[in-house]
C-alpha positions, 0 to 999 in steps of 0.5 A: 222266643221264650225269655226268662230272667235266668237269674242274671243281674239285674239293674235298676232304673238310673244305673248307669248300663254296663253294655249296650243291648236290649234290656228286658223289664222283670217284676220284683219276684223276677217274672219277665214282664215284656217290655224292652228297651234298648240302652247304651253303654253308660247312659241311665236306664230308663224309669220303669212303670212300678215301683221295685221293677229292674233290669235285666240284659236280654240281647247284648249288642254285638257292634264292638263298640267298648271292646279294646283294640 
């Protein structure tokens, strides 16, 4: 399952999620270091290991939860 940043936003730890999902942990040079975690849509992220470590969205839930009807 080869996972890389991609260039994708990334968000830091206390920000509020913008969606629901699976949010990998990156380094500040954007290597992908392994961990997730799953978060729901604003509610903060959780505080990371290191210092100057984010976010980035892997796995977007797909439960429709947010979406208008």
């Amino acid at each position: 399952m080869g996972r890389s940043s991609g260039g994708g936003n990334r968000f830091r730890p206390g920000q509020s999620a913008p969606y629901s999902g699976q949010y990998g942990l990156v380094g500040p040079r954007g290597g992908v270091l392994g961990p997730e975690v799953t978060s729901v849509q604003g509610k903060p992220l959780p505080p990371t290991p290191k210092p100057r470590q984010s976010y980035v969205l892997v796995d977007p839930s797909n439960n429709g939860s947010g979406r208008k009807r």
